[in-house]
N, C-alpha and C positions, 0 to 999 in steps of 0.2 A: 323089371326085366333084367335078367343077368346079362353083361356084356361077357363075350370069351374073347379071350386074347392068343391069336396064333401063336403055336408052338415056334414058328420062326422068329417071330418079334421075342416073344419071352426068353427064349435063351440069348440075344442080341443082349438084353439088358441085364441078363445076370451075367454076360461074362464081362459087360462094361460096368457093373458094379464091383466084380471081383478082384482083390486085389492085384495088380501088375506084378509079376515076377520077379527079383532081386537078381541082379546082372553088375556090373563093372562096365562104368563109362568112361573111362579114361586110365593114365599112368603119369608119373611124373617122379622123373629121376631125381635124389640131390645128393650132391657132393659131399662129404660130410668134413673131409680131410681139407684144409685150406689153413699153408699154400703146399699143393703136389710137391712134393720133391721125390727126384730121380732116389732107387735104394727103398723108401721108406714106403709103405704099404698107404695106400689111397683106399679110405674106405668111399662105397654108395650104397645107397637105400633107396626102395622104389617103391612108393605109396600109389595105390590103387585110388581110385574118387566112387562112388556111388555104393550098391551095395553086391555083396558075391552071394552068386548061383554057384551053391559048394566049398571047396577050396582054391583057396587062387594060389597058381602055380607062376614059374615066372625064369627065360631062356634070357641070358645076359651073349652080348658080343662085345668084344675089342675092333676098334678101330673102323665104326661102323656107324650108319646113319638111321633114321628111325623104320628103314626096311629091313636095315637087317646089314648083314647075316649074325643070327643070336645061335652062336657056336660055340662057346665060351663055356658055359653051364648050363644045363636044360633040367626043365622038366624039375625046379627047385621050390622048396613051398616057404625059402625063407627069402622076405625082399632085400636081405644085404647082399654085400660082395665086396673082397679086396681084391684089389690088385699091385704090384711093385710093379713099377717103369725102372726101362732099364736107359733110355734114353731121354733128352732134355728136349722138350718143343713142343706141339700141338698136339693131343690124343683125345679120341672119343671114345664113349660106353655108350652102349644101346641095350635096351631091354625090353622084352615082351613080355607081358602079360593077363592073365585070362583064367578064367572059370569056366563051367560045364557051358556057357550062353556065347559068350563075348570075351575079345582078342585086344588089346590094345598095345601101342607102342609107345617108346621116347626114346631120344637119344639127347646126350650133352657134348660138347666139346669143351677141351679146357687146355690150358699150358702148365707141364712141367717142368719144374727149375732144377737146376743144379744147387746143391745145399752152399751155402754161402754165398751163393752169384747176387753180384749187385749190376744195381739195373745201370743202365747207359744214360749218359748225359745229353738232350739235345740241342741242338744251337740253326738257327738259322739267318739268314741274310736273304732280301730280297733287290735284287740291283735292276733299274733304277727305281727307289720306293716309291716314288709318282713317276707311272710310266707312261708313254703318250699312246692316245688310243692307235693300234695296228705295230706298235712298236717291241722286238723281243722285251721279255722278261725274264731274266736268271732267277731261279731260286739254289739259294746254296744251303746244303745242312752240311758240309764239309768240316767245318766245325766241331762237329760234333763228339763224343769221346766216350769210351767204354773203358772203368775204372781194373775191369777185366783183362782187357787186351782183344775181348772177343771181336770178331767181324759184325758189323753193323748192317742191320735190312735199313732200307727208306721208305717209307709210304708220305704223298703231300698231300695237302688239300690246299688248292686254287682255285677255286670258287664260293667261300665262305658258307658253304654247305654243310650240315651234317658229317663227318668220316672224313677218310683218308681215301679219296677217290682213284688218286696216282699212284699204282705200286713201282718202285723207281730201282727195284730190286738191290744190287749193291753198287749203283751208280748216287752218291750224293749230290749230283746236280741235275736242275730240270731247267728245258727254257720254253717258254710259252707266250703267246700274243693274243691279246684281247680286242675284239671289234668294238666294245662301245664302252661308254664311262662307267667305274664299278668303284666302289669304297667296300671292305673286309678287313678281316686277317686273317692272314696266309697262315698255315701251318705244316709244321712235318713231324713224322712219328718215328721215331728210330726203335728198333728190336735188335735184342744180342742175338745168340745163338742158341740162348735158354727163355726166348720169346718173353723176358724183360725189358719194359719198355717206358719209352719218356718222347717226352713230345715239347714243341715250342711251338709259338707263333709273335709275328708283328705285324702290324698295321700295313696297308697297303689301298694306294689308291692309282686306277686308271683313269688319265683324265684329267683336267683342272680340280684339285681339290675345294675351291670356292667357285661356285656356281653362278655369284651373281659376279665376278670377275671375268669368267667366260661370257657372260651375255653381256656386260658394258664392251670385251675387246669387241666380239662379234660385232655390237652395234658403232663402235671405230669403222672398222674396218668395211663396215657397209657406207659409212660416209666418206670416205676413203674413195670409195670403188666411186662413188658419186661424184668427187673431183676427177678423178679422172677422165671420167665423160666428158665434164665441161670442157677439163684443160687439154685433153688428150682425146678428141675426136675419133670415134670409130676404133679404137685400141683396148677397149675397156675387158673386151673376152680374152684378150691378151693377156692384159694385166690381172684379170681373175687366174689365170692357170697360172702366173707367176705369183700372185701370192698364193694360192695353193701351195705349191709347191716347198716354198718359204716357209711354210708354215707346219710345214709335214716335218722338214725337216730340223729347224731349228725353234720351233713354238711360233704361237701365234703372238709375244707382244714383239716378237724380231720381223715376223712379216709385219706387221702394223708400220714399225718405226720407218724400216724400209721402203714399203709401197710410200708413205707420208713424205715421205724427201721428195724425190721428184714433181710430186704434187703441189707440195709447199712452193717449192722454186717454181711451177708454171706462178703459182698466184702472184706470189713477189713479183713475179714477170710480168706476168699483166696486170697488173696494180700502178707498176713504174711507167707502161706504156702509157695507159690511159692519164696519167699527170703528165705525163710528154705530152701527149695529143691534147692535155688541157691548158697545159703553156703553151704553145703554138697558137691554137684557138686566142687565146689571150694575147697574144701577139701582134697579129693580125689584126686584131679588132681597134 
Protein backbone atom coordinates (compact mmCIF):
# COMPACT_ATOMS: atom_id res chain seq x y z
CA UNK A 1 0.00 0.00 0.00
CA UNK A 2 1.42 3.49 -1.04
CA UNK A 3 1.53 5.83 1.75
CA UNK A 4 1.01 9.75 0.43
CA UNK A 5 2.39 12.46 2.07
CA UNK A 6 0.42 15.94 2.33
CA UNK A 7 1.34 18.54 0.28
CA UNK A 8 1.59 20.57 3.48
CA UNK A 9 4.07 18.45 5.35
CA UNK A 10 6.20 17.81 2.03
CA UNK A 11 6.93 21.31 1.35
CA UNK A 12 7.65 21.90 5.33
CA UNK A 13 10.47 19.53 4.65
CA UNK A 14 11.84 20.68 1.47
CA UNK A 15 12.22 24.05 2.63
CA UNK A 16 13.92 22.76 6.00
CA UNK A 17 16.23 20.93 3.67
CA UNK A 18 17.02 23.90 1.46
CA UNK A 19 19.79 25.67 2.04
CA UNK A 20 19.42 28.91 4.39
CA UNK A 21 20.14 32.16 2.70
CA UNK A 22 23.54 34.01 3.06
CA UNK A 23 23.00 37.20 5.12
CA UNK A 24 25.76 39.30 7.40
CA UNK A 25 25.46 38.69 11.11
CA UNK A 26 27.55 41.06 12.55
CA UNK A 27 30.44 44.23 11.96
CA UNK A 28 33.37 44.88 13.61
CA UNK A 29 35.34 47.95 13.32
CA UNK A 30 39.51 48.02 13.69
CA UNK A 31 41.77 50.75 14.02
CA UNK A 32 44.43 50.19 11.84
CA UNK A 33 46.56 53.55 12.59
CA UNK A 34 48.08 53.15 16.35
CA UNK A 35 49.00 55.69 17.89
CA UNK A 36 46.23 58.45 16.49
CA UNK A 37 47.96 61.48 16.16
CA UNK A 38 46.38 64.90 15.87
CA UNK A 39 47.34 66.04 11.57
CA UNK A 40 47.98 62.59 10.49
CA UNK A 41 45.28 60.58 8.89
CA UNK A 42 43.77 57.43 11.14
CA UNK A 43 42.87 54.88 8.91
CA UNK A 44 39.64 52.05 9.77
CA UNK A 45 38.39 48.96 8.27
CA UNK A 46 35.19 47.26 8.97
CA UNK A 47 34.95 43.50 8.48
CA UNK A 48 31.47 41.95 8.13
CA UNK A 49 31.17 38.03 9.95
CA UNK A 50 28.89 35.48 8.24
CA UNK A 51 28.10 35.57 4.67
CA UNK A 52 26.38 38.53 2.29
CA UNK A 53 22.95 38.44 0.57
CA UNK A 54 24.47 40.63 -2.51
CA UNK A 55 26.93 43.31 -1.83
CA UNK A 56 27.59 44.72 1.40
CA UNK A 57 27.46 48.32 1.56
CA UNK A 58 28.57 50.21 4.48
CA UNK A 59 27.46 54.31 6.16
CA UNK A 60 30.54 55.52 8.56
CA UNK A 61 29.86 58.39 11.32
CA UNK A 62 32.19 60.66 13.38
CA UNK A 63 31.73 61.17 16.83
CA UNK A 64 29.08 58.61 17.27
CA UNK A 65 27.84 55.41 19.10
CA UNK A 66 26.81 52.14 17.59
CA UNK A 67 23.33 53.99 16.70
CA UNK A 68 24.51 56.15 14.92
CA UNK A 69 24.24 58.94 13.30
CA UNK A 70 26.38 57.19 10.21
CA UNK A 71 26.54 60.68 8.37
CA UNK A 72 30.07 60.75 7.38
CA UNK A 73 29.90 58.45 4.27
CA UNK A 74 26.91 56.45 2.98
CA UNK A 75 26.02 54.05 0.89
CA UNK A 76 29.98 52.88 0.35
CA UNK A 77 30.95 49.34 -0.86
CA UNK A 78 34.47 49.78 0.42
CA UNK A 79 35.02 48.75 4.33
CA UNK A 80 37.80 51.45 4.82
CA UNK A 81 38.00 54.98 5.85
CA UNK A 82 40.39 57.78 6.89
CA UNK A 83 39.96 60.47 8.81
CA UNK A 84 42.51 63.48 10.30
CA UNK A 85 41.67 64.99 13.77
CA UNK A 86 42.18 68.08 14.24
CA UNK A 87 41.95 68.04 17.92
CA UNK A 88 43.83 65.81 20.90
CA UNK A 89 41.46 63.60 23.27
CA UNK A 90 38.75 61.14 23.05
CA UNK A 91 36.96 60.34 19.44
CA UNK A 92 34.59 57.86 18.08
CA UNK A 93 33.82 56.01 14.52
CA UNK A 94 30.77 54.14 14.03
CA UNK A 95 29.60 52.21 11.10
CA UNK A 96 26.80 50.44 9.65
CA UNK A 97 26.72 47.80 7.68
CA UNK A 98 24.30 45.54 5.47
CA UNK A 99 23.31 43.55 2.37
CA UNK A 100 20.03 43.10 0.52
CA UNK A 101 18.84 40.80 4.10
CA UNK A 102 20.45 42.44 7.24
CA UNK A 103 21.76 45.75 8.96
CA UNK A 104 24.39 45.66 11.45
CA UNK A 105 26.50 48.17 13.58
CA UNK A 106 29.86 49.11 15.73
CA UNK A 107 31.27 51.76 17.07
CA UNK A 108 34.95 52.23 18.60
CA UNK A 109 36.34 54.96 20.75
CA UNK A 110 39.84 55.74 20.95
CA UNK A 111 42.35 58.82 22.10
CA UNK A 112 44.24 61.16 19.92
CA UNK A 113 47.65 62.52 20.94
CA UNK A 114 49.44 65.35 19.97
CA UNK A 115 52.60 64.21 18.01
CA UNK A 116 55.44 64.19 20.39
CA UNK A 117 53.32 64.59 23.67
CA UNK A 118 54.66 62.42 26.52
CA UNK A 119 52.61 61.07 28.87
CA UNK A 120 52.46 62.35 32.64
CA UNK A 121 53.98 61.10 35.43
CA UNK A 122 51.96 59.71 38.44
CA UNK A 123 52.55 59.86 42.04
CA UNK A 124 50.42 59.36 44.96
CA UNK A 125 50.37 59.49 48.81
CA UNK A 126 47.80 57.97 50.92
CA UNK A 127 47.69 59.73 54.63
CA UNK A 128 47.25 57.89 57.23
CA UNK A 129 48.48 54.57 55.27
CA UNK A 130 46.75 52.45 58.25
CA UNK A 131 43.83 54.34 58.88
CA UNK A 132 41.38 53.60 61.76
CA UNK A 133 38.26 52.13 60.85
CA UNK A 134 35.43 55.49 60.51
CA UNK A 135 38.47 57.78 60.32
CA UNK A 136 39.13 60.42 57.20
CA UNK A 137 41.46 59.21 54.62
CA UNK A 138 43.57 61.73 52.21
CA UNK A 139 44.46 60.44 48.95
CA UNK A 140 46.92 62.81 47.39
CA UNK A 141 48.15 62.53 43.57
CA UNK A 142 49.42 66.18 43.97
CA UNK A 143 52.58 64.92 43.13
CA UNK A 144 52.24 64.23 40.37
CA UNK A 145 53.89 65.91 36.92
CA UNK A 146 53.35 66.42 33.33
CA UNK A 147 56.87 66.55 31.56
CA UNK A 148 54.57 68.83 29.05
CA UNK A 149 53.33 71.43 31.36
CA UNK A 150 49.80 70.07 30.28
CA UNK A 151 46.91 70.29 33.05
CA UNK A 152 46.45 66.99 34.60
CA UNK A 153 42.72 64.93 34.91
CA UNK A 154 42.49 62.64 38.23
CA UNK A 155 40.64 59.55 38.37
CA UNK A 156 41.21 57.19 42.00
CA UNK A 157 40.48 53.86 42.83
CA UNK A 158 39.59 53.26 46.74
CA UNK A 159 38.35 50.27 46.76
CA UNK A 160 40.87 47.79 45.30
CA UNK A 161 38.43 47.16 42.66
CA UNK A 162 38.86 46.87 38.96
CA UNK A 163 39.18 50.85 37.37
CA UNK A 164 39.19 54.18 38.35
CA UNK A 165 35.89 54.52 40.02
CA UNK A 166 36.49 58.27 41.49
CA UNK A 167 36.65 60.72 38.66
CA UNK A 168 38.24 63.64 40.81
CA UNK A 169 38.29 65.93 37.76
CA UNK A 170 41.21 68.56 38.21
CA UNK A 171 41.13 68.34 41.89
CA UNK A 172 44.39 66.11 42.97
CA UNK A 173 43.03 65.49 46.31
CA UNK A 174 40.28 63.08 47.63
CA UNK A 175 39.37 62.28 51.31
CA UNK A 176 37.20 59.43 52.19
CA UNK A 177 36.19 57.15 55.39
CA UNK A 178 35.89 53.51 55.58
CA UNK A 179 33.31 51.59 57.92
CA UNK A 180 34.88 48.35 58.35
CA UNK A 181 38.66 46.66 58.19
CA UNK A 182 39.87 46.68 54.33
CA UNK A 183 43.74 45.65 53.02
CA UNK A 184 44.34 46.87 48.95
CA UNK A 185 46.12 49.30 47.01
CA UNK A 186 44.98 52.54 46.31
CA UNK A 187 45.35 53.91 43.03
CA UNK A 188 45.11 57.12 40.86
CA UNK A 189 45.23 57.66 37.03
CA UNK A 190 46.42 60.89 35.87
CA UNK A 191 45.40 62.06 31.95
CA UNK A 192 47.06 65.23 30.15
CA UNK A 193 45.14 66.92 27.92
CA UNK A 194 46.16 64.61 24.89
CA UNK A 195 44.35 61.73 27.27
CA UNK A 196 48.01 60.30 27.96
CA UNK A 197 48.17 58.60 30.74
CA UNK A 198 50.04 56.93 34.02
CA UNK A 199 48.86 55.78 37.04
CA UNK A 200 50.34 54.76 40.59
CA UNK A 201 49.34 52.84 43.42
CA UNK A 202 50.50 51.93 47.32
CA UNK A 203 49.37 49.65 49.73
CA UNK A 204 46.84 50.64 52.04
CA UNK A 205 45.17 49.30 55.01
CA UNK A 206 41.91 49.97 57.30
CA UNK A 207 42.12 48.60 60.49
CA UNK A 208 44.74 46.89 62.56
CA UNK A 209 47.01 45.47 59.85
CA UNK A 210 47.65 42.05 62.08
CA UNK A 211 44.64 40.50 62.94
CA UNK A 212 45.50 38.28 65.61
CA UNK A 213 46.89 41.55 67.48
CA UNK A 214 43.48 42.88 67.31
CA UNK A 215 41.92 39.89 68.83
CA UNK A 216 44.64 39.42 71.73
CA UNK A 217 43.98 43.59 72.41
CA UNK A 218 40.24 42.89 72.17
CA UNK A 219 40.58 39.92 74.64
CA UNK A 220 42.85 42.57 77.18
CA UNK A 221 40.57 44.60 77.12
CA UNK A 222 37.50 42.45 77.87
CA UNK A 223 39.52 41.35 81.05
CA UNK A 224 39.98 44.69 81.75
CA UNK A 225 36.29 45.54 81.65
CA UNK A 226 36.08 42.31 84.09
CA UNK A 227 38.24 44.11 86.88
CA UNK A 228 36.50 46.76 86.69
CA UNK A 229 33.35 45.01 87.90
CA UNK A 230 35.09 43.47 90.65
CA UNK A 231 37.07 46.62 91.62
CA UNK A 232 34.64 49.28 90.52
CA UNK A 233 31.09 48.10 91.46
CA UNK A 234 28.11 49.02 89.20
CA UNK A 235 30.51 51.54 87.05
CA UNK A 236 31.39 49.03 84.49
CA UNK A 237 28.86 50.68 81.47
CA UNK A 238 30.69 53.64 82.38
CA UNK A 239 33.81 52.55 82.02
CA UNK A 240 32.81 50.80 78.59
CA UNK A 241 31.82 54.23 76.84
CA UNK A 242 35.07 55.56 78.35
CA UNK A 243 37.17 53.06 76.67
CA UNK A 244 35.17 53.35 73.73
CA UNK A 245 35.80 56.41 73.37
CA UNK A 246 39.76 56.12 73.99
CA UNK A 247 39.79 53.94 71.78
CA UNK A 248 38.18 55.79 68.82
CA UNK A 249 40.30 58.25 69.26
CA UNK A 250 43.72 57.38 70.10
CA UNK A 251 43.82 53.24 69.28
CA UNK A 252 43.00 50.55 71.12
CA UNK A 253 46.53 49.72 72.89
CA UNK A 254 46.20 53.63 74.42
CA UNK A 255 42.55 52.58 75.75
CA UNK A 256 43.92 49.27 77.11
CA UNK A 257 46.92 50.96 79.01
CA UNK A 258 44.55 53.50 80.20
CA UNK A 259 41.46 51.64 81.41
CA UNK A 260 44.50 49.03 83.13
CA UNK A 261 45.73 51.95 85.61
CA UNK A 262 43.01 52.46 87.52
CA UNK A 263 42.22 48.87 87.70
CA UNK A 264 45.71 47.99 88.67
CA UNK A 265 45.75 50.45 91.49
CA UNK A 266 42.01 49.23 92.87
CA UNK A 267 44.00 45.61 92.98
CA UNK A 268 47.25 46.95 94.71
CA UNK A 269 44.53 48.46 96.94
CA UNK A 270 42.82 45.61 97.82
CA UNK A 271 45.68 43.37 98.02
CA UNK A 272 47.47 45.69 100.75
CA UNK A 273 43.98 45.82 102.58
CA UNK A 274 43.49 42.31 102.87
CA UNK A 275 47.46 41.91 104.43
CA UNK A 276 46.17 44.77 106.83
CA UNK A 277 43.19 42.76 107.79
CA UNK A 278 45.57 39.77 108.07
CA UNK A 279 48.02 41.40 110.45
CA UNK A 280 45.43 42.65 112.69
CA UNK A 281 43.76 39.20 112.73
CA UNK A 282 47.33 38.02 113.69
CA UNK A 283 47.47 40.39 116.13
CA UNK A 284 44.67 39.82 118.03
CA UNK A 285 45.12 36.10 118.16
Amino acid sequence: MRRVVPLLVAGALAAAAAPQAAAIDGVTIHRETDPALVGTAVHFTASPSGGADGLVYYDWGLECGPLGPFDWTTHTASGGFDRVFDAPGEHAVCVRSYDNTTSFADATAFNVALPGNRPPVAALTVTPSIAPVGGAVTFDASGSTDPDGDALHYRFDIDGDPGFEMDNGANPKLVQTYVSNARFNAAVEVLDTSNARNSANVPFVVGDPDPLKVKLAAHERGRIMAIWSVAFIGIRPIASLIDGAIAAVAGVEVATLVMAMPAAAAIVVSLALGRRERRLADSRA
